[in-house]
N, C-alpha and C positions, 0 to 999 in steps of 0.2 A: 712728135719726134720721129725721124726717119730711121726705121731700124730694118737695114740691108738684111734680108732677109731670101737665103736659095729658095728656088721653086723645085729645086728634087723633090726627091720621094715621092709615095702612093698618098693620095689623101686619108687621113683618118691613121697611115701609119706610126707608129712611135719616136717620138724621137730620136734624132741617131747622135752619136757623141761629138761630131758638129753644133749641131740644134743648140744640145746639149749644153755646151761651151759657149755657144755665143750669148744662150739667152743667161749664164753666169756673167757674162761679161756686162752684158744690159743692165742686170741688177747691180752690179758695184758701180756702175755709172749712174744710175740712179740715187742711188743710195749716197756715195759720195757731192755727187751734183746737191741731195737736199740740203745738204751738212754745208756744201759751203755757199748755198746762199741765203742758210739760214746765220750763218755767222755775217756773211759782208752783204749781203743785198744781192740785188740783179745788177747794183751799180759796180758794183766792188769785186764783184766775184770775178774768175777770171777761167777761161779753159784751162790751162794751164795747170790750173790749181786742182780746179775738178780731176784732169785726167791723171794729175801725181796721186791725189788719194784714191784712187780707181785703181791703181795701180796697172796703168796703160801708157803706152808714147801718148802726145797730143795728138801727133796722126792719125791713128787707131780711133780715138773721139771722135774726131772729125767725119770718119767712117761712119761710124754710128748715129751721127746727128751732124748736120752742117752748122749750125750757128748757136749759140748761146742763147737765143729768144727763144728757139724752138727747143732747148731741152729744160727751159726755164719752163714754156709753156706745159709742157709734159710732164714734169714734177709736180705742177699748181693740178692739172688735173688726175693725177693719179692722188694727190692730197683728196681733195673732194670726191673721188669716187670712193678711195676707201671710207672718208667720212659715212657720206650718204649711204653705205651699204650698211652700218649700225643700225641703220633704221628699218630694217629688211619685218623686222618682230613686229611692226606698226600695220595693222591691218583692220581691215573692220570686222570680221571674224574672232580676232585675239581680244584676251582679255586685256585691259586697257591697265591694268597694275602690274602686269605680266610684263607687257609690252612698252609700259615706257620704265620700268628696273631696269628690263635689260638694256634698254637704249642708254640710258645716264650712265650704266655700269661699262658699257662699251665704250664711249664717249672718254668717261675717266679713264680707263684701261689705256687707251690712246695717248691719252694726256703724258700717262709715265713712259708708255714703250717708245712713243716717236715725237718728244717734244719739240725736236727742230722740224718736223712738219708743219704744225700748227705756227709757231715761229715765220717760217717762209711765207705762210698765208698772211697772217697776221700785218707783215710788213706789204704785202703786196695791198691789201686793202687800205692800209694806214696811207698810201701814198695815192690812193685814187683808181686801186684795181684797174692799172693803163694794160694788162696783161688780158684779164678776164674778166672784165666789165662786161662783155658780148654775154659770158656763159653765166653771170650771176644775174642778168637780169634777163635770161631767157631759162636758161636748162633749172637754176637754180628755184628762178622763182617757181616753174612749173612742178618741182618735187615738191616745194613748201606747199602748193598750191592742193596737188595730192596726195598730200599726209594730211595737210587741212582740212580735205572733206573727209577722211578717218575719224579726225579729232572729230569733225562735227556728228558724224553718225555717231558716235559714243556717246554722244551728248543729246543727240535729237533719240539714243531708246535709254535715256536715263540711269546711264553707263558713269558718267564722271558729272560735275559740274559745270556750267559754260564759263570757257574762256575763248581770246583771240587766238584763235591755230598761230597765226603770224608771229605774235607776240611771245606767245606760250615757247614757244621753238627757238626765239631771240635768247629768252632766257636762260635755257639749256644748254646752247651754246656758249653765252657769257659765262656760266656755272662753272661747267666741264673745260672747258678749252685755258680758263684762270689758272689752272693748276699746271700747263705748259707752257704759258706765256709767262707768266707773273710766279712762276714755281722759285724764285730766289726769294722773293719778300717775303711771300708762303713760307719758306723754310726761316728765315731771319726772326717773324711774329714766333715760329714753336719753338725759337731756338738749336734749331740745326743746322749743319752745313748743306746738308740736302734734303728732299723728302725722303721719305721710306716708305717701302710698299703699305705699310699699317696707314701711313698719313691717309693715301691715295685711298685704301679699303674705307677709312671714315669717311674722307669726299665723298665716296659713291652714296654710302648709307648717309650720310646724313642730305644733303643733294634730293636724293628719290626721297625719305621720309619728308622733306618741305615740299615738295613738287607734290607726292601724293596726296598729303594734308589737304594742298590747295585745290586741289581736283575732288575732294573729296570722295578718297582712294583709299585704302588700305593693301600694304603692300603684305 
């Protein structure tokens, strides 16, 4: 995403209430852009639309980002960055019951706070990830790749049980991310109109209790 950004000021100075203001404007552009293509797609979405819930002229958009591919693309990775940064607790140093609670508990957190993020993804993979294909089978595989030898060292000093890092991590994601995709049927099975923060709190717990079982963990 191309965001026009002054070359004023001293480096390292503070923002100034330009800065200020534009980088507000970025985030409702953002924020609006995820909302609407997690409702209509990349197909369906429209500037337009984005820049009325933004509460911006279209011109002003435009400013900000030249095309619709490019603020599409920019939303899919600011998804997966905030993802992947759940994982920050994943280390070979941490304890291994420590560090994957808090990741599942993060994971579900996400699930309630921002479920048309997962939503946007979801749809972009459902259709052949034509957006981000380059970055899921390069950036992405290489994070699985280095969380996977974590896993392994937990397990090569007798830390967890062996599993597939690969696999292990498929699943976590299918777990966690169910509760923003699939959060209607979710609510329909307990007999609600919506979830409630209690549903999402038992997600987590009960989530990490079968994950840890299985690793042979104790949370």
């Amino acid at each position: 995403m191309t965001m026009r950004l002054d070359s004023g000021g001293d480096a390292g100075s503070l923002p100034g209430p330009r800065e200020r203001a534009r980088a507000r404007i970025e985030a409702d552009i953002l924020t609006a852009a995820e909302a609407v293509f997690a409702e209509f797609g990349f197909t369906g979405a429209s500037m337009s639309e984005i820049a009325r819930r933004a509460g911006i002229p279209k011109p002003n958009l435009h400013y900000y980002c030249k095309t619709k591919e490019e603020l599409y693309r920019r939303v899919l990775r600011d998804i997966l960055d905030l993802w992947l940064g759940t994982a920050d607790e994943i280390r070979a140093d941490a304890d291994p019951a420590a560090a994957l609670s808090h990741y599942i508990a993060a994971k579900i957190d996400l699930a309630r706070r921002r479920p048309q993020a997962s939503r946007v993804f979801a749809n972009e993979v459902i259709h052949g990830a034509p957006q981000i294909g380059d970055f899921l089978a390069n950036e992405l595989q290489d994070w699985v790749t280095a969380k996977g030898k974590v896993i392994k060292s937990w397990i090569k000093a007798g830390k967890m049980q062996p599993v597939d890092p690969r696999h292990f991590f498929f699943m976590i994601w299918a777990a966690t991310q169910t509760y923003a995709d699939f959060s209607v049927q979710i609510a329909a099975v307990l007999g609600r109109k919506e979830l409630q923060p209690s549903d999402y709190r038992r997600a987590a717990e009960q989530t990490t209790e079968i994950v840890l079982r299985g690793c042979g963990l104790r949370g």
